[in-house]
Every structure is written in structure tokens, then in C-alpha cells.
C-alpha positions as CSV (number, residue, x, y, z in Angstrom):
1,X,66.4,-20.3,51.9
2,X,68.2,-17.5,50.8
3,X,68.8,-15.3,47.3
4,X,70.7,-18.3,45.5
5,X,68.5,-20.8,46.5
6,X,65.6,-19.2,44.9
7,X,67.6,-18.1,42.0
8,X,68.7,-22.0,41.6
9,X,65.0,-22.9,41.9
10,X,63.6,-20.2,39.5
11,X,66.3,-21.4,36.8
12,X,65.6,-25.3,37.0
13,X,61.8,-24.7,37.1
14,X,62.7,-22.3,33.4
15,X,64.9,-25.3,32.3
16,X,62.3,-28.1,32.8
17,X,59.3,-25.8,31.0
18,X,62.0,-25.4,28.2
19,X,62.7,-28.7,28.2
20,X,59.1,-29.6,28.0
21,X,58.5,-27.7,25.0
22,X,61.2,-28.7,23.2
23,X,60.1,-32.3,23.1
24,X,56.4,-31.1,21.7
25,X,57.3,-27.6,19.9
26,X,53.7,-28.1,18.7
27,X,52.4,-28.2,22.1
28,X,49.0,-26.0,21.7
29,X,47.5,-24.4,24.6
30,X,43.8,-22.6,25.1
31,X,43.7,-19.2,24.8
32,X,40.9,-17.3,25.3
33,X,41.9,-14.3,22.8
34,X,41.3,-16.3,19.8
35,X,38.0,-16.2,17.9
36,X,36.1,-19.3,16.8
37,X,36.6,-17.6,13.0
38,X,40.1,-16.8,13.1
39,X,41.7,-20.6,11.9
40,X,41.8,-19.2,8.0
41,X,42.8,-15.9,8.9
42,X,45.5,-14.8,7.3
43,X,45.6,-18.2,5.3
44,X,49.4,-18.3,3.8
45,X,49.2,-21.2,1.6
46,X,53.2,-21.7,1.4
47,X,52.7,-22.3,5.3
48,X,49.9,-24.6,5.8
49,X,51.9,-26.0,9.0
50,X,52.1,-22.7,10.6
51,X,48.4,-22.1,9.7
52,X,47.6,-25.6,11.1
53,X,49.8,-24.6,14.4
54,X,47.4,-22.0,14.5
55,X,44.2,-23.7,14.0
56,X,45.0,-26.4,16.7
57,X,44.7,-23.1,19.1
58,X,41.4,-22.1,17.9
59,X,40.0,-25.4,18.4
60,X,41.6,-26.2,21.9
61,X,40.3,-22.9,22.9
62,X,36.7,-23.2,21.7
63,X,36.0,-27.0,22.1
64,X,31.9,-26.5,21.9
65,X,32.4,-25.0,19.0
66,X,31.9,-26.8,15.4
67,X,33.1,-23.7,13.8
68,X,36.8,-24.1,14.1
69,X,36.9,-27.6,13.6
70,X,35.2,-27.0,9.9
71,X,37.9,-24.7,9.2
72,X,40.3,-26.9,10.4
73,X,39.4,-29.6,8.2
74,X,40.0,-27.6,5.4
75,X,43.4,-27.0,6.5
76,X,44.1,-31.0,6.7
77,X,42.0,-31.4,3.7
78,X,44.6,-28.8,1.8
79,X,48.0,-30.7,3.3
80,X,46.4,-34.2,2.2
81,X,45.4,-35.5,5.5
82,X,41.9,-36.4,4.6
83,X,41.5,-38.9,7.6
84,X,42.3,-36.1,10.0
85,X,39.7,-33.8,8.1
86,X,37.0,-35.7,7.8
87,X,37.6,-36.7,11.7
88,X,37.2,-33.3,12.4
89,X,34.0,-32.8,9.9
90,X,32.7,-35.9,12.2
91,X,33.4,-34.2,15.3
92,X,31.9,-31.0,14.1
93,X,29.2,-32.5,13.3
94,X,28.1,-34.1,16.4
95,X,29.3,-30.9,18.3
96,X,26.4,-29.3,15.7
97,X,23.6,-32.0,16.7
98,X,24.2,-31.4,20.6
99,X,24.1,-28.0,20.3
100,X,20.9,-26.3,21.6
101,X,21.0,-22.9,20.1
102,X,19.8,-22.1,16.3
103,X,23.0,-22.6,13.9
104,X,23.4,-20.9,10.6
105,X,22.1,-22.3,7.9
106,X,25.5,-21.7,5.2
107,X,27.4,-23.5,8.4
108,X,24.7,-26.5,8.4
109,X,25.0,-26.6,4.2
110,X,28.7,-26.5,4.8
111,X,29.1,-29.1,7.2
112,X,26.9,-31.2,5.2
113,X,28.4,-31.0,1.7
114,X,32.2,-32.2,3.8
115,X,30.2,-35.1,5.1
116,X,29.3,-35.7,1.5
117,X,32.8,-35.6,0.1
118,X,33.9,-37.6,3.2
119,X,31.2,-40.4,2.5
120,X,32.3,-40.3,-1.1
121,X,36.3,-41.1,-0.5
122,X,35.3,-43.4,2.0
123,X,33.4,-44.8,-0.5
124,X,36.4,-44.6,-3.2
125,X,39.0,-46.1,-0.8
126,X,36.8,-48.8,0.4
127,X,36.3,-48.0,3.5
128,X,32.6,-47.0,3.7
């Protein structure tokens, strides 16, 4: 195979990852340079989606973690997704209980009043 061949190869494989993306411009990948803490970082609240773009990284990239997925519910909570939220505050919750190492005790008080305001609109909406 000679220089064009791999040139012709090298551009389709480009063109198919572009492709790709464009179908999911919200595709979030792991990456490991992001800290468990940084979802509200920077919190712009005239660009929740961006923030929320941002968020999905920290959680894909620390999945034990409840941490992120607290802060992410917040996020939804702010845009009006309250399903998504307290999905998450369920999540994190669980992630919490099968943890094995000591946890904070604001993070635990946290956690537990978003439970409480998750039970409540349940509650409201007729679905708890």
C-alpha cells in the first residue's frame, strides 16, 4: 500500500469519527484529569447546558464516586429535570451505602436532605 492509500485510509477513518460525533455532539467521554469536585466549578448560570456537558464528564470519569453525581443533581434540579436529579440523588446514594471508606459527614447531611426533597415531590406529584 502506498502513500495515497494510507492517506485515503487516514481521511475516511477522520470522516467516520466526525461523523460519529456529529450524530451525539454530547457524546461524553472519561477523562481522568477531571476532579470528582469540579462539576460546579465555574457554574455560569446563563449556560446550565454547557455546565451539564461538563458535569456528564466528571461523572463518567469517576463512576464510584457519589460526589459528582450530587452535584450533578443540582444542575438538573436548576434546568427543571427533577426526575433526572433525584435519579442521580438515588444513585449517589447507593454508591454512598456500598462504599467502604468513612464519608463526610456535610456529604452524608447533603445527600440526605435531596432524598428528603425527592420524597417530598414524589409525594406532591403522586408518585410516592
Amino acid at each position: 500500500m502506498g502513500l495515497q492509500g494510507v492517506l485515503l485510509i487516514s481521511g475516511l477513518i477522520i470522516t467516520i469519527q466526525a461523523c460519529g460525533n456529529a450524530d451525539n455532539p454530547r457524546a461524553v467521554t472519561p477523562d481522568s484529569e477531571l476532579k470528582a469536585s469540579s462539576c460546579l466549578e465555574d457554574l455560569n448560570l446563563q449556560k446550565l447546558d454547557r455546565a451539564l456537558d461538563h458535569c456528564n464528564a466528571v461523572v463518567m470519569s469517576h463512576t464510584g464516586n457519589p460526589v459528582p453525581l450530587i452535584d450533578r443533581s443540582l444542575l438538573l434540579t436548576l434546568m427543571g429535570r427533577d426526575d433526572a436529579a433525584c435519579d442521580d440523588v438515588t444513585k449517589a446514594a447507593s454508591l454512598l451505602k456500598q462504599g467502604d471508606r468513612s464519608t463526610d459527614r456535610l456529604l452524608e447531611h447533603e445527600l440526605e436532605v435531596r432524598q428528603q426533597s425527592c420524597r417530598h415531590r414524589a409525594t406532591m406529584t403522586g408518585n410516592g
